[in-house]
Each structure stands twice: as structure tokens, then as C-alpha cells.
TORNU-790262 format. One record per atom (N, C-alpha, C): x, y, z; residue in three letters. Coordinates in pm, whole numbers, plus 50000, padded with zeros to 5 digits. Layout:
XYZALA ...
This chain:
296756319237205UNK 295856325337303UNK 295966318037436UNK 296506326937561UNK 296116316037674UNK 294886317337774UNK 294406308837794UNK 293126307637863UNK 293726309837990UNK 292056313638059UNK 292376316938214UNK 293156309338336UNK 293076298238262UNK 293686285438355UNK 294936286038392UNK 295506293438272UNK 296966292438248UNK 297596303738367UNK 296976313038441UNK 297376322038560UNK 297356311038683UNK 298586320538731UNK 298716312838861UNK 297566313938982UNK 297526302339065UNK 296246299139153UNK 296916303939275UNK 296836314739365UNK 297626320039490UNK 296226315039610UNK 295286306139551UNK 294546304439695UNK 294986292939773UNK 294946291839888UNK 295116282640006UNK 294366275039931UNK 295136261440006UNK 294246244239950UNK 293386239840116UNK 292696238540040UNK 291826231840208UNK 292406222240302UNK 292326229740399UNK 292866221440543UNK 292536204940520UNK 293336197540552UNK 293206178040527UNK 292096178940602UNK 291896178940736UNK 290496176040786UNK 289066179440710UNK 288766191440632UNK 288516196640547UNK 288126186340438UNK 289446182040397UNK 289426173040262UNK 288586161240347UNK 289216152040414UNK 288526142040488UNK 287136137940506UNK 286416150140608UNK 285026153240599UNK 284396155340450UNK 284516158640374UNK 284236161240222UNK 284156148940192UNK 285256137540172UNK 285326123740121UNK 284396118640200UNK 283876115240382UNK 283236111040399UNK 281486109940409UNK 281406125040334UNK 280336129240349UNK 280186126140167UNK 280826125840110UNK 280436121139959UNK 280406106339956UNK 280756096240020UNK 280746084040034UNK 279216079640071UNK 278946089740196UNK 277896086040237UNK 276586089240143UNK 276786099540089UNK 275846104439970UNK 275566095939857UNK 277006086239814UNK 276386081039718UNK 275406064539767UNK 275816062439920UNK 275056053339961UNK 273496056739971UNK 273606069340004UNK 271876077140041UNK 271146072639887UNK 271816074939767UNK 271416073639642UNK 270796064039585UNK 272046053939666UNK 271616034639616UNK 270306035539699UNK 269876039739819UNK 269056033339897UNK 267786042839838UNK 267686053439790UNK 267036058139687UNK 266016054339606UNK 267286044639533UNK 267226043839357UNK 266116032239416UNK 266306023939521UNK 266026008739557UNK 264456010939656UNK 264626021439683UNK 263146017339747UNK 262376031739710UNK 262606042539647UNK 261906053839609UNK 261116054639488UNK 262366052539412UNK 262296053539249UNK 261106046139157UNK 261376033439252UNK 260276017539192UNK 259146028039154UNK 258866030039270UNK 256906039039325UNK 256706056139280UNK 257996058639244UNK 257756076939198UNK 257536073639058UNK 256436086238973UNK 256296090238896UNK 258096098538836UNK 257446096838659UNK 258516101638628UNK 258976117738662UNK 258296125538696UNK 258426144938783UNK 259046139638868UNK 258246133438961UNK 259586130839080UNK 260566127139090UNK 261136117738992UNK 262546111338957UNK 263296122238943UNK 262806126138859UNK 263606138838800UNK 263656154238932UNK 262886157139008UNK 263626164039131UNK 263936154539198UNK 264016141939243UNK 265006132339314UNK 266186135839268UNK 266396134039108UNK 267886130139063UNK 268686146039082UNK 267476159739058UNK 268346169139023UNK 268636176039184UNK 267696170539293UNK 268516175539432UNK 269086168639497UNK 269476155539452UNK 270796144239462UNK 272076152139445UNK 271926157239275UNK 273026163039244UNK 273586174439251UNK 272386181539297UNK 272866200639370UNK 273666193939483UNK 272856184139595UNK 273786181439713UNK 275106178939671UNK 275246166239573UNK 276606164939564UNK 277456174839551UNK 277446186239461UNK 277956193939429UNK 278296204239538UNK 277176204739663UNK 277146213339816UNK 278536203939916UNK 278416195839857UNK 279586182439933UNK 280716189339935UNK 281176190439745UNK 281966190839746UNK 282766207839714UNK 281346219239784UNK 282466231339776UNK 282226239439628UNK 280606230339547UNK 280846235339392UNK 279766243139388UNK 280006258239344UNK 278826266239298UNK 278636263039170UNK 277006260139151UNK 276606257938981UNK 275886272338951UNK 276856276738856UNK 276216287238761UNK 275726282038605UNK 274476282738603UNK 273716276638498UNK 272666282538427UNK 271926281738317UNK 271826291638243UNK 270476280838142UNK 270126271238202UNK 269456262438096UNK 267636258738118UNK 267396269038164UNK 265786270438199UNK 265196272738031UNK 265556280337987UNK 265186278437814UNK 265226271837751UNK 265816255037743UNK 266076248337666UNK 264726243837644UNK 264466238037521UNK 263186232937530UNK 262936219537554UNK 261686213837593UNK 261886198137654UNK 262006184937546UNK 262556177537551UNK 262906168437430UNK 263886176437396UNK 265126182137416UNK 266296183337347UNK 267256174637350UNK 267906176137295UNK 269286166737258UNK 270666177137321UNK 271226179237429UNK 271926186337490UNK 273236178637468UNK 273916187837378UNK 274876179337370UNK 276516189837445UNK 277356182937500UNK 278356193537573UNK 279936188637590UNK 280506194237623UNK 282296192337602UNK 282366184837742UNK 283476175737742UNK 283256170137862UNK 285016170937896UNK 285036178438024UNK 285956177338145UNK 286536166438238UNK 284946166338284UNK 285136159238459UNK 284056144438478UNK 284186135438529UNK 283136131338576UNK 282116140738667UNK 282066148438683UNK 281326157738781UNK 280336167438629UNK 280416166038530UNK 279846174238437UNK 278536164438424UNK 278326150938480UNK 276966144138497UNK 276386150438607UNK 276866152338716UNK 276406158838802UNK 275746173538812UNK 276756179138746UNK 276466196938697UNK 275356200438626UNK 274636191638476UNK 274016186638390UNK 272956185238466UNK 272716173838560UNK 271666170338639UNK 271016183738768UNK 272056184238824UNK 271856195638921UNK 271326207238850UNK 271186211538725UNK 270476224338646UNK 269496221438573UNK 269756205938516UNK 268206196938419UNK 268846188338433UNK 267916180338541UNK 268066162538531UNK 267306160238365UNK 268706150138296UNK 268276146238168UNK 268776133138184UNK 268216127038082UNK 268876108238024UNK 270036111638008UNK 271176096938017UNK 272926104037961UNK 272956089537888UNK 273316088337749UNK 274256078937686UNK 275296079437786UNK 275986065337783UNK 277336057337864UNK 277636047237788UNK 278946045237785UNK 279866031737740UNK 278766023437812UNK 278556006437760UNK 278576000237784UNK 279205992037901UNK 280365997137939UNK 281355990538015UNK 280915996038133UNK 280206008138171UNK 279776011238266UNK 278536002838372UNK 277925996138301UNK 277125987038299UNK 277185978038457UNK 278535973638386UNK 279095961338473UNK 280085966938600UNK 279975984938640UNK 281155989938768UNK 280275986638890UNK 280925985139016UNK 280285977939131UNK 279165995439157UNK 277875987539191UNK 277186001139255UNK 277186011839132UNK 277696020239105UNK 277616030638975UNK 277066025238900UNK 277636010738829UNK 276556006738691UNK 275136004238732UNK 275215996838864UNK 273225997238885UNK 272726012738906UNK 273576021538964UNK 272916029939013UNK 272336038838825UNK 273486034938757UNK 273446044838635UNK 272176035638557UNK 271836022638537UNK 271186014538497UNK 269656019638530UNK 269556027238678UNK 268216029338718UNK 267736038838717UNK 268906050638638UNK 268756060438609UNK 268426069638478UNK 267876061238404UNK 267336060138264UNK 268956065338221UNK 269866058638243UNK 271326058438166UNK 271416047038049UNK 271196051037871UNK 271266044037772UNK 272786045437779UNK 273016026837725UNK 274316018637741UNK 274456017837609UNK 275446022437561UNK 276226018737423UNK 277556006337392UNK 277475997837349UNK 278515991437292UNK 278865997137205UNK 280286002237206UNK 281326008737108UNK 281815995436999UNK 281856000436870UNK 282275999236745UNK 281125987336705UNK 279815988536758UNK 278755979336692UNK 277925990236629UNK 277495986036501UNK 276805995236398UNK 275605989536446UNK 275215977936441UNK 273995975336503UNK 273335980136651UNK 273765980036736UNK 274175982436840UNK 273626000336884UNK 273886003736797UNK 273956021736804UNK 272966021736731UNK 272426016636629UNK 270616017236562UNK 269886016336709UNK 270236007236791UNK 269366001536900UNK 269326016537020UNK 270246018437040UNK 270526028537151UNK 270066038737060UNK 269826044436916UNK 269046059236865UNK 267646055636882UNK 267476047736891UNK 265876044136891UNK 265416045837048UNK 266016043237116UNK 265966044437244UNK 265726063337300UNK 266906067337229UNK 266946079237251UNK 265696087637165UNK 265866082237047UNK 264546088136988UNK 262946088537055UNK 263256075437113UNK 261576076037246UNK 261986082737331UNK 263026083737401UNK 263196093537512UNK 262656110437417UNK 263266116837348UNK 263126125237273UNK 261156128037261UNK 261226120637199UNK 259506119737138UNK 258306115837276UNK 258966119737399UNK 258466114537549UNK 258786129037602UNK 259566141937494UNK 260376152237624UNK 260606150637658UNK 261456140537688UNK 262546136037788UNK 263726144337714UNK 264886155837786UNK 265746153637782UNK 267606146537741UNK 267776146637663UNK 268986133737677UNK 270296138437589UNK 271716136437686UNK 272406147637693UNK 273646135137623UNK 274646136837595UNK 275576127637530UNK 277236140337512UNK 278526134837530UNK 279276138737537UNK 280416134837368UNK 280016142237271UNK 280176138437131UNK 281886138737057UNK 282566144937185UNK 283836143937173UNK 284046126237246UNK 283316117437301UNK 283766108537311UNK 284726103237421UNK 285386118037480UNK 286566117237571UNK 286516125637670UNK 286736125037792UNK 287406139237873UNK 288786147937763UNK 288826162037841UNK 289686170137787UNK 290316175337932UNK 291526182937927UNK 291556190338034UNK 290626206138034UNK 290276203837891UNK 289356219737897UNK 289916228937858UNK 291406226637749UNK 291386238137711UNK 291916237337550UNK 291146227937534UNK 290446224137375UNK 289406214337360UNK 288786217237257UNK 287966205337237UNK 288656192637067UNK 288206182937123UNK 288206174637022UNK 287516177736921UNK 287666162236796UNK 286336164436726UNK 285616159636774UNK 284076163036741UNK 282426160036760UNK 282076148136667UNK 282026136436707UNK 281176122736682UNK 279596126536654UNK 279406125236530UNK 278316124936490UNK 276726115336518UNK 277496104336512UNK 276346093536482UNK 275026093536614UNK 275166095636735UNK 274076096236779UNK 273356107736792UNK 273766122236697UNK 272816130036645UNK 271746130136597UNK 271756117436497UNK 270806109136434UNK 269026113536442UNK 269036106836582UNK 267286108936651UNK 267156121036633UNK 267756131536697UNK 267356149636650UNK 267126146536505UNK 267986143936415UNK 267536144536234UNK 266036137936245UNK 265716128636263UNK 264946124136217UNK 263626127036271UNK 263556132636388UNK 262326135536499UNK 262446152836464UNK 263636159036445UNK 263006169436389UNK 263456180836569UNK 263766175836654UNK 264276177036816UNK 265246185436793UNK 265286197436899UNK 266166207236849UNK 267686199636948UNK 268526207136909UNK 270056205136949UNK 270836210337030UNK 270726209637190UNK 271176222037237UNK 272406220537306UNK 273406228337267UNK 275066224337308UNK 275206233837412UNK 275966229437510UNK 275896236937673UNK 277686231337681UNK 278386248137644UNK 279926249937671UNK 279776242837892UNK 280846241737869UNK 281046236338000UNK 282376240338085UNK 282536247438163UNK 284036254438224UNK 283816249238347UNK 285176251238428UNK 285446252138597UNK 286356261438640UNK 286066269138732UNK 286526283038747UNK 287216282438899UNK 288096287438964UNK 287996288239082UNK 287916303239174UNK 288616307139275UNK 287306318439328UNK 288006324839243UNK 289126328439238UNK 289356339039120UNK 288776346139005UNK 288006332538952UNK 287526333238845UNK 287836329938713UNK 288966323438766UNK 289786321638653UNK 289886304938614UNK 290086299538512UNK 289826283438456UNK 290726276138611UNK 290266266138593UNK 290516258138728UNK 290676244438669UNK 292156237138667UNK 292146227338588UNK 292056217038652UNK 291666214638786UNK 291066212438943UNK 290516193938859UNK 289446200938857UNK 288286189538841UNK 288586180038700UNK 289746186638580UNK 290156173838443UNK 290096163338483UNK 289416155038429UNK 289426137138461UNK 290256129238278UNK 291036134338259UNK 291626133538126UNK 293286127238113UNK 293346120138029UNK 294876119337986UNK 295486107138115UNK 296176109038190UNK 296676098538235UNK 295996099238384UNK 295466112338450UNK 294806112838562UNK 294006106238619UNK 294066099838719UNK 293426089238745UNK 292436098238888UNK 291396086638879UNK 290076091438927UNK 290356095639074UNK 291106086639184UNK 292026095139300UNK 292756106439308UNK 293686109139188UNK 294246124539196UNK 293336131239154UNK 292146128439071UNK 291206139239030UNK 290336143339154UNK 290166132139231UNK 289146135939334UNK 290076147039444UNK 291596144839467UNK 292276146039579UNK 292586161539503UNK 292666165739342UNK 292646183239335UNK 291516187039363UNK 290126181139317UNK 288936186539394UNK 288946191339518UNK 289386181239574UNK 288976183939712UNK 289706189239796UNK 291076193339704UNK 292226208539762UNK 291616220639733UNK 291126220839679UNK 290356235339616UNK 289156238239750UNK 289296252439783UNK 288306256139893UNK 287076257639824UNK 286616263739703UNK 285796264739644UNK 285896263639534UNK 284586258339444UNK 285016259139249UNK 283456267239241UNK 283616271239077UNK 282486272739040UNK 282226268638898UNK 281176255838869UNK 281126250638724UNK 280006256838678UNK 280566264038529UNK 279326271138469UNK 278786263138352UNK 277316261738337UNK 277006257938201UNK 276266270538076UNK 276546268737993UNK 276376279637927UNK 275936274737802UNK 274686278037793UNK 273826270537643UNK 274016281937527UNK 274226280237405UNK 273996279937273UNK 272956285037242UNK 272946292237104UNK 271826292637024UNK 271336271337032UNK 269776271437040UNK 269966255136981UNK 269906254836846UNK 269936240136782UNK 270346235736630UNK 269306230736612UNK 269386230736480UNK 268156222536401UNK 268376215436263UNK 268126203836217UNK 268916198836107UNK 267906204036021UNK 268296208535909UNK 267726215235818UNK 267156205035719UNK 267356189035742UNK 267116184035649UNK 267126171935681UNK 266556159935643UNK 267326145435662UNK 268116141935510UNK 269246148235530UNK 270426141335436UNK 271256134635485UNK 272246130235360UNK 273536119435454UNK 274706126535490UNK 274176141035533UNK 275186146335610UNK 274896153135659UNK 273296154435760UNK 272836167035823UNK 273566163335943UNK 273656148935989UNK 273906149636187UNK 275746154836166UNK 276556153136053UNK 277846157736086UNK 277946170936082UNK 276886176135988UNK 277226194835986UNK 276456194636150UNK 275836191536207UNK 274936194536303UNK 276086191236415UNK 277206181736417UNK 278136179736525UNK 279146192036504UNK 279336194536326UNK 280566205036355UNK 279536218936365UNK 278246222536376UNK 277846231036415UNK 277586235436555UNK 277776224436609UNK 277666225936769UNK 278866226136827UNK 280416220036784UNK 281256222536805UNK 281966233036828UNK 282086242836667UNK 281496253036690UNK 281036265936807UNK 280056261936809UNK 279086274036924UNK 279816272037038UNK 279916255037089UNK 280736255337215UNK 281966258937193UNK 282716257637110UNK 284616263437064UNK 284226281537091UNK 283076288637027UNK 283146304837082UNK 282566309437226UNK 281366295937226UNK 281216301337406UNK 282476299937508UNK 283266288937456UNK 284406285637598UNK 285736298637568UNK 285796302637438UNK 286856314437384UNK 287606304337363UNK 287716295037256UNK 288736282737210UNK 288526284337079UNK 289576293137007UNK 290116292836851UNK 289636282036799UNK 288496273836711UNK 288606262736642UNK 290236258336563UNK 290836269536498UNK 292036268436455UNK 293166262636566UNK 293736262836705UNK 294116261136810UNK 293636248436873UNK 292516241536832UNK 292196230836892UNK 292396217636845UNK 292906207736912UNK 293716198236878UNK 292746186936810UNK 293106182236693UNK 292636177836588UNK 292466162636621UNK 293306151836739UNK 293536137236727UNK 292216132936792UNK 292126115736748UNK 291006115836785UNK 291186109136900UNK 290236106336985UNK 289956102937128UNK 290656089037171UNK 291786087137249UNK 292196068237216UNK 291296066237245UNK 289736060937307UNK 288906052137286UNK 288306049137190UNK 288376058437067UNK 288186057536954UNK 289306054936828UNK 290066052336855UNK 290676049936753UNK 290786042036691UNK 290666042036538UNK 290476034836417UNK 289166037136379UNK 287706044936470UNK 286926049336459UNK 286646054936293UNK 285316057536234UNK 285246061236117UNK 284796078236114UNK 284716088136056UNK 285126099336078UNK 283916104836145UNK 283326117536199UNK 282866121136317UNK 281226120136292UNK 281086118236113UNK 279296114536132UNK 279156102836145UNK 280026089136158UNK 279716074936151UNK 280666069736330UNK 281016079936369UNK 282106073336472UNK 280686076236619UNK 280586065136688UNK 279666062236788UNK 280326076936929UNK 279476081537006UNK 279596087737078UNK 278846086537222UNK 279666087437297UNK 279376078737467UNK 280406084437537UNK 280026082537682UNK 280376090537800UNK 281316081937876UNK 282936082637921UNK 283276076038002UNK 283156078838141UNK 282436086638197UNK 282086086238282UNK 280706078638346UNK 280466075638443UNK 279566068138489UNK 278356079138506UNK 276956077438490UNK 275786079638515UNK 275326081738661UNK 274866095238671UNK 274246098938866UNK 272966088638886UNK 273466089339027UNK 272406082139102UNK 271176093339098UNK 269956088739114UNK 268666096939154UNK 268766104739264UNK 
């Protein structure tokens, strides 16, 4: 089957000056953010954080040329949103339609500016391949959960270019099992004006975060859609509700995006590898966490 991506793109790439202004006006945005996070945030209630963070991230997205078509006013509050991940820009997209909490690597922690900014952004930090470690971060999430809070996690573990998904990492499903929090998986595409898949925005495979930014910002316009699911519900606390609950959401997102489960590539994520199979293997975002 080939996806839309696979047609040729006959639109003009944006004039360099174009591109230029774009970079400097997103530079400056994420400074507006730090200065934000540092003298706003302390003194706002948690409502206001949350339209801080989610018209932070419509702007960003106005920066850079991106229509959000989104679809997630129904979700209910305290979900567990879980979604296929592309781009670093799918934190942004996420936020800009429902500012939610995001699980992140650990390693994010320590990036200049992004890790504080993601730190102040109710962004839970995971250390990968600690069993202990990931008890600490479900509990976390489970108060976020049991607060309606929101909190969204990327269970493939990896970027894709988007035109398969991995497998679905189970283990921080967990808090939904046990709180009883429904599950709501939000397919995730990028389109350009055509309409057609736009492989523009992949932050995957050997692409590094400069050529990803420099196809963005050739593209005159994109449009990223999110597109929610029936939500899930674990039918049970057994020792295998959160993995049927990852390959059930896998799933829904594999028929919302039109991706054959049969057609989709089976290896697991190199940041995971040697990982234990998708209900015990830890799940986290390599991308960094939005500013407010």
C-alpha cells in the first residue's frame, strides 16, 4: 500500500529570506518562553499554565507556517493520551489542542535551556532501563491522572518517518490499569497543501535536528492533524491488561493513519534495544518538553 507521502511534492519551497525570518522569529519565541516559565508561571494557578503553555504552542506552530487540525475537545480529563511520534513538533501540536504533562528521557533533563524549560513544565523524567525508576515516574503520573491532569507519552519509544509504526511499550500504561483512567490514542500525520503526507517535519533515523528544521522551514505551509480514537479502558488489573491495552491502541492508531498492522515494521527502537518485550519495556519521549 503506498501512503500519500509517497506522491510527488510540485510546491515551491519558501523563499531563504522567508526561511530566515521564520528561524529568527522561533529563536526569539523560545526566549519569550524561558522568560515566561521564570517570572509568570511561579505566581499562575494551574488554568493558567495550561492556556500559557497551549498559546505558547499555537504561536509556535503560527511561526512556523503550521495549520493544527485537531479533533480532541472530547477527551476526557485525566486521560492517558497516548500517540505515534514523528517530529519533535508533535509536543507542540499535543499542547497547542490540550496542553497535557509529557513523560521524557531523563537525558533531557540536563539540555541547555529545553531541560529547565521542560523541568517547569510539569515534564516527568524517566531513566531508561531502571525498574525502580519507572515505579517512581507511574506514581507520578498516577497523581497527575487522579488530579485530571492530562498526560500524554510516546509508547513506540522512537520517532518514525510516519509511515509505520513500531511496537507499543507497555509499561507506563500501568497508572490507567490501576486508577481505572481511560486511554486515549491520538493518530498523528503531517500533510502539506496538497494534502498529501509530508515527510517535511520526520525527526527519525539518521536526520538530524538542523536538516529537520531546514525541510520545515522549506515548506510554505504544513498541516498537522491529530485524530483521537475510540478511548481504552483496561478491563481488568491482570498481568497483562497494560500490554493488550498498548497493542490495543496501536491498533486504532495503525487504522486511523491507514497503516496495514501486517506492513508495519516489527524492530525495536535502537534506544531500546535489549529492552524486555512491549508490557515490561519503559516508554519515553526523545524529544524535549514545550516551554509554557
Amino acid at each position: 500500500m503506498k501512503l500519500e507521502q509517497d506522491k510527488p511534492q510540485h510546491e515551491a519551497s519558501t523563499p531563504r529570506l522567508i526561511r530566515a525570518l521564520r528561524l529568527t522569529r522561533l529563536g526569539l519565541h523560545f526566549l519569550r518562553g524561558a522568560v515566561l516559565v521564570a517570572t509568570v508561571y511561579p505566581c499562575a494557578r494551574d488554568g493558567r499554565r495550561l492556556v500559557l503553555k497551549q498559546r505558547w504552542s499555537r504561536q509556535l506552530l503560527d511561526i512556523l507556517a503550521i495549520r493544527l487540525d485537531a479533533q480532541l475537545a472530547g477527551a476526557a480529563p485525566g486521560s492517558l493520551i497516548v500517540a505515534n511520534h514523528v517530529s519533535w513538533l508533535d509536543i507542540f501540536a499535543l499542547n497547542a489542542a490540550r496542553p497535557v504533562a509529557f513523560v521524557s528521557k531523563a537525558e533531557v533533563r540536563g539540555w541547555p535551556l529545553i531541560g529547565w524549560l521542560a523541568a517547569k513544565t510539569d515534564t516527568v523524567f524517566l531513566r531508561r532501563g531502571s525498574r525502580g525508576h519507572a515505579k517512581v515516574v507511574n506514581a507520578e503520573i498516577d497523581a497527575l491522572l487522579n488530579a485530571d491532569k492530562d498526560v500524554a507519552l510516546f509508547p513506540e519509544g522512537t520517532t518514525t518517518d510516519g509511515s509505520h509504526l513500531l511496537g507499543f511499550h507497555g509499561a507506563l500504561l500501568q497508572p490507567a490499569v490501576e486508577t481505572g483512567r481511560p486511554v486515549q490514542p491520538v493518530a498523528i500525520s503531517y500533510h502539506a497543501a496538497d494534502g498529501g503526507r509530508s515527510p517535511a517535519p520526520a525527526y527519525a533515523g539518521e536526520t538530524t535536528m538542523a536538516q529537520c528544521m531546514a525541510a520545515i522551514l522549506a515548506c510554505r505551509t504544513l498541516t498537522v492533524r491529530l485524530r483521537p480514537t475510540q478511548p481504552l479502558q483496561a478491563q481488568a488489573q491482570t498481568a497483562t491488561a497494560r500490554r493488550e491495552l498498548a497493542h490495543a491502541a496501536r491498533c486504532a492508531i495503525a487504522f486511523k493513519l491507514g497503516l496495514p498492522l501486517a506492513s508495519n515494521r516489527p524492530e525495536t527502537p535502537p534506544d531500546l534495544q535489549g529492552a524486555r518485550p512491549s508490557d515490561d519495556g519503559p516508554t519515553s519521549s526523545p524529544s524535549p518538553a514545550p516551554a509554557g
